[in-house]
C-alpha positions as CSV (number, residue, x, y, z in Angstrom):
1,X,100.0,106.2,124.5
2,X,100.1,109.8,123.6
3,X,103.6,111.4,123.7
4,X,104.3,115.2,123.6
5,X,101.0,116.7,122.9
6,X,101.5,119.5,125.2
7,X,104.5,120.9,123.4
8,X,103.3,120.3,119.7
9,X,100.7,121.8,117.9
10,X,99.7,120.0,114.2
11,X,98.9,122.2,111.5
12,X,98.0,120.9,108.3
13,X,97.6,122.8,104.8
14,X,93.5,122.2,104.1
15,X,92.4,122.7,99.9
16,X,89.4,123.9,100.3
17,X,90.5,127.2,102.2
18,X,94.0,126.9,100.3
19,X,95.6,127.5,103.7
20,X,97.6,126.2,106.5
21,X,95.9,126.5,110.0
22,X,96.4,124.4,112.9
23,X,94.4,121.4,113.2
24,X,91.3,121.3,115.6
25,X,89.9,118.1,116.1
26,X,85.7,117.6,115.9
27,X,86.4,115.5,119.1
28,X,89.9,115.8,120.5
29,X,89.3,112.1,121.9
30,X,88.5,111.1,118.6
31,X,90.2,111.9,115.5
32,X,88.9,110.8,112.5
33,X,90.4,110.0,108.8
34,X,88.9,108.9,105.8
35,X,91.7,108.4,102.6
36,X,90.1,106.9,99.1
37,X,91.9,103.8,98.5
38,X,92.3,102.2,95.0
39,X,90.5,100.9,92.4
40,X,91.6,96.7,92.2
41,X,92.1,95.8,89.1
42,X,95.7,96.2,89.2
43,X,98.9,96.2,91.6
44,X,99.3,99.3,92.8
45,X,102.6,101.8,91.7
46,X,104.3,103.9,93.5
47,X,102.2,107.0,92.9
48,X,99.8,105.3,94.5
49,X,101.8,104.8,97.0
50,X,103.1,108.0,97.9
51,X,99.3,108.7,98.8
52,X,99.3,106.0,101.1
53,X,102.5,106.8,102.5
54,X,101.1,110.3,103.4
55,X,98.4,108.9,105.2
56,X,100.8,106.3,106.9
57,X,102.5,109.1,108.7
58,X,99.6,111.9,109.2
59,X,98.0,108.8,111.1
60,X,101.2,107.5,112.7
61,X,101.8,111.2,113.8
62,X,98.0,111.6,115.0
63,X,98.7,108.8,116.9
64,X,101.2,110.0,118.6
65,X,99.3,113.3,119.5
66,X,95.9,112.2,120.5
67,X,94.5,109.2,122.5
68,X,92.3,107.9,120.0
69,X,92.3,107.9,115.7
70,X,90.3,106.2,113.3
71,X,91.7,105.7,110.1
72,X,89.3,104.5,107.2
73,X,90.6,103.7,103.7
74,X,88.5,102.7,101.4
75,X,88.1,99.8,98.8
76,X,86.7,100.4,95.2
77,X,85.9,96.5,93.9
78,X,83.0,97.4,91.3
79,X,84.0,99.9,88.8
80,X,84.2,99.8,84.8
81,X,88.1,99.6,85.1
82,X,87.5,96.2,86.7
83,X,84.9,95.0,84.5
84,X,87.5,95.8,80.8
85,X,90.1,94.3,83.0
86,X,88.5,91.0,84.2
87,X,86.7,90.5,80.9
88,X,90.3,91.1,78.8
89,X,92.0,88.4,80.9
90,X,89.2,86.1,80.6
91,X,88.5,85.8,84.0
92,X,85.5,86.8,86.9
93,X,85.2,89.9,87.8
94,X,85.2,88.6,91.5
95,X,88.3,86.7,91.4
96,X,90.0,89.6,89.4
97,X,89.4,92.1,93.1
98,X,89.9,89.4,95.3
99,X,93.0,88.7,94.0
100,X,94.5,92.2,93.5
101,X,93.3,93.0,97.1
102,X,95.6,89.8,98.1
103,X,98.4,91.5,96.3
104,X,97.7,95.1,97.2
105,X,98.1,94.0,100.9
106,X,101.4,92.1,100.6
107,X,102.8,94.9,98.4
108,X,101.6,97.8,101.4
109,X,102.7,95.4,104.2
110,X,106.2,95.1,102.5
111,X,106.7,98.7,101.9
112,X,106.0,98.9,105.8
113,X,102.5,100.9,105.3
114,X,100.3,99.8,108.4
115,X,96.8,98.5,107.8
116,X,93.9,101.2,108.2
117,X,91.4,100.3,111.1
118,X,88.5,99.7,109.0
119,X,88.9,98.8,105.4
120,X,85.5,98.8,103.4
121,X,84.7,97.2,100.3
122,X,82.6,99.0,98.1
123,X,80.4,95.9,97.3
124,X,79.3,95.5,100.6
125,X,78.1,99.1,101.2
126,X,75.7,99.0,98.3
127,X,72.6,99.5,100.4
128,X,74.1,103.1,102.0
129,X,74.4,104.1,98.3
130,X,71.1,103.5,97.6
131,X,69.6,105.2,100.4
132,X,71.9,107.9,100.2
133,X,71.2,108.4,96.9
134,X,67.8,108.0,97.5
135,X,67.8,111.1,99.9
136,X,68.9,113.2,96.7
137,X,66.4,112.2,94.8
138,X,63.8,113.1,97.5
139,X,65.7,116.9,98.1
140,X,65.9,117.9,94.4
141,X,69.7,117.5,94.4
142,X,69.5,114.6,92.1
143,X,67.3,113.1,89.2
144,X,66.3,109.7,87.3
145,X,66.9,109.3,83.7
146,X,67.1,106.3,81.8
147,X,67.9,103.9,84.5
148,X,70.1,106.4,85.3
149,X,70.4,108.5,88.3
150,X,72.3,111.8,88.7
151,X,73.2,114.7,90.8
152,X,72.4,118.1,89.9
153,X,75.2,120.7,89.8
154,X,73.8,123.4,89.2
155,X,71.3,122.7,92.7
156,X,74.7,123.2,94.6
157,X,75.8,127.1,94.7
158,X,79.0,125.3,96.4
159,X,79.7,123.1,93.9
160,X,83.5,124.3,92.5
161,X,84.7,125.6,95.7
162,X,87.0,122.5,96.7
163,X,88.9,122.7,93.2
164,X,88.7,126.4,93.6
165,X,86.8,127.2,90.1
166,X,83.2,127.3,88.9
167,X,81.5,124.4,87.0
168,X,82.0,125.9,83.8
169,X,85.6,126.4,84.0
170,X,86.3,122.8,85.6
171,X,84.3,120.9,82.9
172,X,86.2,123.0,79.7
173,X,89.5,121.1,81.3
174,X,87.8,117.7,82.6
175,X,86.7,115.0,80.7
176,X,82.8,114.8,81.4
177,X,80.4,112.4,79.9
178,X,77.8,113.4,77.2
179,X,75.0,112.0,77.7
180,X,71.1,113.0,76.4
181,X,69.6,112.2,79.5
182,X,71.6,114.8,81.4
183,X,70.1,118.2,82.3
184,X,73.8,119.7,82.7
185,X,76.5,118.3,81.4
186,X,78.7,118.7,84.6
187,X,75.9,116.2,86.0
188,X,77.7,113.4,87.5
189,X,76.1,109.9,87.7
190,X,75.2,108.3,91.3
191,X,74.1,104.8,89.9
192,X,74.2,103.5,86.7
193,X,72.1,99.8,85.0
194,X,73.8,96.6,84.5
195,X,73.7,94.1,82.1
196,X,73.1,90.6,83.0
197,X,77.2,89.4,82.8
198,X,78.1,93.2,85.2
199,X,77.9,93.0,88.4
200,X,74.6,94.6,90.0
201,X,72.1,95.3,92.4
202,X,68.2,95.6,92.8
203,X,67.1,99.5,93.5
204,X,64.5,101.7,92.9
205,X,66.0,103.0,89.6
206,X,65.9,99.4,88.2
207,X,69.3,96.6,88.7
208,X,72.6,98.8,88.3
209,X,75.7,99.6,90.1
210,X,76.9,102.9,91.9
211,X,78.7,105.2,90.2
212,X,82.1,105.6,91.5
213,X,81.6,108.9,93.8
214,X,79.0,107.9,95.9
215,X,80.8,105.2,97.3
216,X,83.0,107.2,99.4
217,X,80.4,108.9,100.8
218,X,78.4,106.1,101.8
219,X,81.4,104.5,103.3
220,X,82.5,107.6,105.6
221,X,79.2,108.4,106.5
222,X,79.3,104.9,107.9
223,X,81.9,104.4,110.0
224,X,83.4,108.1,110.7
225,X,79.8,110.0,110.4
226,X,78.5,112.8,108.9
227,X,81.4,115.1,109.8
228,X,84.9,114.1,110.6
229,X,88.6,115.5,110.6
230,X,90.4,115.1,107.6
231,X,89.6,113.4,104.0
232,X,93.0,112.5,101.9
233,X,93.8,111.4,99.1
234,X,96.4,112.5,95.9
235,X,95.8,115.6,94.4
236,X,94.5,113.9,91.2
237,X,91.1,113.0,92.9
238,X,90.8,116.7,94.0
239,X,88.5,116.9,90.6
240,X,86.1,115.3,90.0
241,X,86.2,112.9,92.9
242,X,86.5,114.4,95.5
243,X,84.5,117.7,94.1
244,X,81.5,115.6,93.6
245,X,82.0,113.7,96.9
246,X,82.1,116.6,98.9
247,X,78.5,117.9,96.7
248,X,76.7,115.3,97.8
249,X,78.0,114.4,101.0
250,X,76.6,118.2,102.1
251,X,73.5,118.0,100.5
252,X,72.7,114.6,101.5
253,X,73.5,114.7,105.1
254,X,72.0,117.8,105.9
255,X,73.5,120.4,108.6
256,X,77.4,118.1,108.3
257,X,80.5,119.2,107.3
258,X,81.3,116.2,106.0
259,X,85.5,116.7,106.3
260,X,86.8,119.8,108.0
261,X,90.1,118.9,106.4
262,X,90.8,118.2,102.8
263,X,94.7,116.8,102.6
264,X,96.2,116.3,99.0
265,X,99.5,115.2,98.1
266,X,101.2,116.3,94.6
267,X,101.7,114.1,92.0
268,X,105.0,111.8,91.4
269,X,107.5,111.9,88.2
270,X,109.9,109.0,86.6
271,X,113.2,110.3,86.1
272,X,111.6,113.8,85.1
273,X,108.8,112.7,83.1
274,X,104.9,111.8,84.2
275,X,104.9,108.2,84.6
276,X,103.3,106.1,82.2
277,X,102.8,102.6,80.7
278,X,103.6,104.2,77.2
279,X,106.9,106.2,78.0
280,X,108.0,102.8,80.0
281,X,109.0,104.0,82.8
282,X,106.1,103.1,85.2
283,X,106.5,101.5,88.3
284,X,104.7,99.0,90.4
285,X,105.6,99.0,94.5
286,X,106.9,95.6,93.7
287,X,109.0,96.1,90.3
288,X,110.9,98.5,93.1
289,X,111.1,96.3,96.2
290,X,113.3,93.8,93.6
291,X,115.9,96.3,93.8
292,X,116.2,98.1,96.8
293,X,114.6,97.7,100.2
294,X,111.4,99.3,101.7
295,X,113.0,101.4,103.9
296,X,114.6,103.0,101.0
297,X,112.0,103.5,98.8
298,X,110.5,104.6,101.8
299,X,113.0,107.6,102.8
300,X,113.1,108.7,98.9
301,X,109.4,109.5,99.1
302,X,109.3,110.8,102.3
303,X,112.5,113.3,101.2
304,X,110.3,115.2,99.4
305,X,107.2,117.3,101.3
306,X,103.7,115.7,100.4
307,X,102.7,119.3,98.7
308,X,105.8,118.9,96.3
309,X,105.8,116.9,92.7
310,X,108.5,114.4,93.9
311,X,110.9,113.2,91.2
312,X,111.3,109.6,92.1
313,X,115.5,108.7,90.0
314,X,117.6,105.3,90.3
315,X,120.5,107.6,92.2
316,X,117.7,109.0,94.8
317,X,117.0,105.5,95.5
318,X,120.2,104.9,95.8
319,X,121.7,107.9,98.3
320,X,118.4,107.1,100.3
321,X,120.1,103.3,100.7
322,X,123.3,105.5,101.7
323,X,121.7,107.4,103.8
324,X,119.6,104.7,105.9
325,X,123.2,103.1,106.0
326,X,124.6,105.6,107.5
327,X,122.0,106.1,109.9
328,X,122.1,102.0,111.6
329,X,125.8,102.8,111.0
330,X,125.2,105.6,114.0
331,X,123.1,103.6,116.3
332,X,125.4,100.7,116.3
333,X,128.5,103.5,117.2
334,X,125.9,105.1,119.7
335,X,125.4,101.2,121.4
336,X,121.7,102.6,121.7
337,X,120.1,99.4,121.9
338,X,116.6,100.7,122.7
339,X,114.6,103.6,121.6
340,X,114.3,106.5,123.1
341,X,111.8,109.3,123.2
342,X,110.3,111.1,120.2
343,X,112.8,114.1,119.8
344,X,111.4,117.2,120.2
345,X,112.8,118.8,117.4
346,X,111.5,115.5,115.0
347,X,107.9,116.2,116.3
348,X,107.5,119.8,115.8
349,X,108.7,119.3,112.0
350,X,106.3,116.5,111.4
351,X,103.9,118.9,113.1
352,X,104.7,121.6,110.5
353,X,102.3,120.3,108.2
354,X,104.4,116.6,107.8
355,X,107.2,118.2,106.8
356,X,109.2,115.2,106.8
357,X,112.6,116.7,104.9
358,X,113.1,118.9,108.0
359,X,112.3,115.9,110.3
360,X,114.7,113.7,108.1
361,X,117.2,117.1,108.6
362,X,117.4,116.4,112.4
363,X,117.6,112.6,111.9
364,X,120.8,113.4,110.2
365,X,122.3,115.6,113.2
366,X,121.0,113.0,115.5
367,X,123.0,110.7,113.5
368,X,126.0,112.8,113.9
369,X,126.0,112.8,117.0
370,X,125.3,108.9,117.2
371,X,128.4,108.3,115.7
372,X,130.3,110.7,117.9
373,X,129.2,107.9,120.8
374,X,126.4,109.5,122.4
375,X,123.9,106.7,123.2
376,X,120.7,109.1,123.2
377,X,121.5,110.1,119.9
378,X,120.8,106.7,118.9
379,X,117.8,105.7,121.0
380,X,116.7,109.3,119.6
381,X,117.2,108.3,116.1
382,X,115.7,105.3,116.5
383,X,112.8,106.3,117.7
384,X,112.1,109.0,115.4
385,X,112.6,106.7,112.6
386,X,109.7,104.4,114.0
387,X,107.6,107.5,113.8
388,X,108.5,107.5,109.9
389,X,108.6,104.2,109.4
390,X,112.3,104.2,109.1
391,X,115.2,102.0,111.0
392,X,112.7,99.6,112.3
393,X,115.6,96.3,111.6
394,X,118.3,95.5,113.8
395,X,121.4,97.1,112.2
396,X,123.7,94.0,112.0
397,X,120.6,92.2,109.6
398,X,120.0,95.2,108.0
399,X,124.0,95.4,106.6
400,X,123.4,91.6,105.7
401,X,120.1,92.4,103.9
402,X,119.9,90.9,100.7
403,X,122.9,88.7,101.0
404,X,123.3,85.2,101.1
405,X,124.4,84.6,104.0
406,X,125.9,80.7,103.8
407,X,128.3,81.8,100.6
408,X,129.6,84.6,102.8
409,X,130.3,82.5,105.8
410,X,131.8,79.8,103.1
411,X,134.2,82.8,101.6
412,X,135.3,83.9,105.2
413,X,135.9,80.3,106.2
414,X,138.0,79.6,102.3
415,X,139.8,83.0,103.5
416,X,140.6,81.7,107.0
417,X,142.1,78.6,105.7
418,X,144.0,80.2,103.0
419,X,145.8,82.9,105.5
420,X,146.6,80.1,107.9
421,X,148.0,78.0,104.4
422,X,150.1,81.7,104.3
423,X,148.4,81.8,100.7
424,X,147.8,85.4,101.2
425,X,147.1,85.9,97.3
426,X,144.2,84.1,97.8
427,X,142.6,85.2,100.7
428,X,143.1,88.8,99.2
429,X,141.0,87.4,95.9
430,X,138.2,86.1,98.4
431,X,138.4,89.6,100.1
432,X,138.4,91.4,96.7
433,X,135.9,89.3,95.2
434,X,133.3,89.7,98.6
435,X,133.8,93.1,98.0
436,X,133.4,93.5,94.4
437,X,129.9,91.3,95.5
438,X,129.1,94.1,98.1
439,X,130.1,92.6,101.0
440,X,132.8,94.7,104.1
441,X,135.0,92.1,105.7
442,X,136.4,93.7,109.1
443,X,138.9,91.7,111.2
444,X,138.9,91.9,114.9
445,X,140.4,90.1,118.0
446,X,137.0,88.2,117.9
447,X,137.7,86.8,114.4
448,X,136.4,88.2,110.9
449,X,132.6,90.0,110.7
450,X,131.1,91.0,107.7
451,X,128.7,93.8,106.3
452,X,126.8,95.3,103.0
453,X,129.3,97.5,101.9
């Protein structure tokens, strides 16, 4: 159920009026979110991820706020980067998505992104392309040629305003197809022919495929309508994708707004540098989840506000491990064995446009005063770390996380049986060497526990 809506008020920073206002829902009953997903053809890095995360907790936050949200992210399973891939691994294009959706969803699922509500594949939304494309083609806003069909730029006065310059200037610093059969050559192409070995589909224009832009229209028009709340994605897609999305979305469905909200998050750096295959420093959710856990990786991105370029290093990893440490370190001091409320304070900062570093700040006071004893604290903490994401294991397996737990009981037991030998040198090794491992022995009246260090 809702929680705090009275006291907070959501304001989000929208890109196509370059401002931050607060957010007015369409239908405050109904809040509505469409985010552009990937394109499967391979698993998904952490750039890619940082997108999702930023959807992950605008819709855990909406959530919270209003009674009902609708999250929609998208699918893209036909696409030429599918087709080069499939075709230079020797196998179906089919099996190719199927598979990488399989992966995509263990990879999100481990990183502890929920699941949208409704998750379309672009191959089964086909037939909305083709009428909605069909609608531009009867209104003038777009044209055959060649088996080709395209919109018309230079029909839509508007076109430009989302990236904030006119089509001139966007297409001197875009890459843009040249092609005879376009009238413009900002023109971008709504469906495309197939050959007999690419995947296609029977239309008025002849057998083809969509062209990658009016697939998110389609889809959103579908399950969310004409006009809805907010449209996401990372700042990359702010041109062309989502430029050309929002064109014909407006032109097509006549009288919409098609989003009132246009979220983008900044891009994310390697150790400095734009990550890349070629500089080899690219990488995959999973190449990360190897070597630390997902609530780490997790508190690294979200340390950073969405608007910023985040600058993902080996030693942020690391003091983000520290950090959530220290954190189930405070709810086990606190004994806070449930969760509490939302904090206030939390709230209003994720409110502030997700501005999760200052919600993140008052996690670490409420820590502070976790460990000082105070049980609230830590039912406080807790609970604004579910709202994040964050501190959703039970402290005690979360300090034996990625341990084997059998050789540590083994060492304690070798330790206990050297002390009672008196063979102190020994048991100080197995100490030493449990430690040098990672592993915290503490001694107690009940016998000896153990910890990640």
């Amino acid at each position: 159920m809702p929680q705090n809506r009275a006291m907070a008020q959501l304001t989000l920073h929208d890109s196509l009026t370059r401002s931050t206002a607060p957010f007015v829902p369409l239908d405050p009953a109904h809040v509505r979110v469409y985010y552009c997903g990937p394109t499967v053809y391979d698993l998904l890095h952490i750039g890619n991820l940082r997108a999702m995360l930023t959807a992950d907790v605008l819709v855990r936050l909406l959530r919270r706020l209003y009674p009902r949200v609708t999250f929609v992210r998208n699918i893209t399973d036909v696409d030429d980067k599918i087709n080069a891939r499939a075709a230079e691994l020797g196998i179906g294009i089919a099996a190719l998505a199927d598979g990488t959706i399989a992966e995509l969803h263990a990879d999100l699922a481990a990183a502890g992104v929920l699941p949208p509500d409704i998750e379309p594949r672009a191959t089964h939304h086909v037939g909305e392309m083709i009428a909605l494309i069909a609608s531009l083609v009867a209104s003038g806003y777009a044209y055959a040629a060649e088996g080709h069909v395209l919109f018309s730029v230079r029909h839509f006065p508007e076109y430009g305003r989302l990236s904030g310059r006119n089509p001139d200037e966007l297409l001197a610093g875009a890459r843009v197809e040249v092609a005879p059969y376009k009238r413009d050559p900002g023109d971008f192409v709504l469906w495309k022919p197939s050959t007999s070995e690419l995947p296609g589909w029977d239309s008025p224009w002849g057998r083809g495929r969509p062209g990658w832009h009016i697939e998110c229209s389609a889809m959103a028009e579908r399950y969310l309508g004409a006009s809805f709340d907010i449209h996401g994605g990372g700042s990359d897609l702010l041109f062309p994708h989502h430029e050309n999305e929002r064109a014909q979305s407006l032109c097509g469905y006549p009288g919409s707004s098609f989003a009132t909200v246009w979220l983008h998050n900044a891009m994310l750096n390697v150790e400095g540098e734009k990550m890349s295959k070629s500089l080899g420093n690219f990488r995959t959710i999973r190449d990360v989840l190897q070597d630390a856990p997902a609530e780490a990786l997790r508190l690294l991105l979200l340390g950073t506000h969405y608007r910023s370029v985040l600058d993902f290093t080996r030693a942020g990893l690391d003091k983000a491990r520290h950090t959530l440490d220290r954190f189930y370190r405070a709810i086990q001091h606190s004994g806070a064995d449930a969760e509490g409320p939302v904090p206030d304070e939390v709230l209003h900062a994720l409110c502030q446009d997700l501005n999760s570093p200052a919600a993140i700040a008052v996690m670490h006071r409420l820590a502070d005063a976790a460990m000082a004893g105070r049980q609230s604290a830590g039912e406080g903490l807790r609970a604004a770390g579910r709202l994040v994401g964050l501190l959703q294991a039970d402290p005690e397996q979360w300090f034996r996380a990625g341990t084997d737990a059998d050789a540590v009981e083994q060492a304690i037991a070798e330790r206990l049986a050297a002390r009672k030998a008196r063979d102190f040198a020994r048991a100080d090794a197995i100490r030493a060497r449990l430690l040098a491992d990672g592993v915290v022995l503490e001694d107690g009246p009940a016998g000896t526990t153990w910890r990640r260090a």
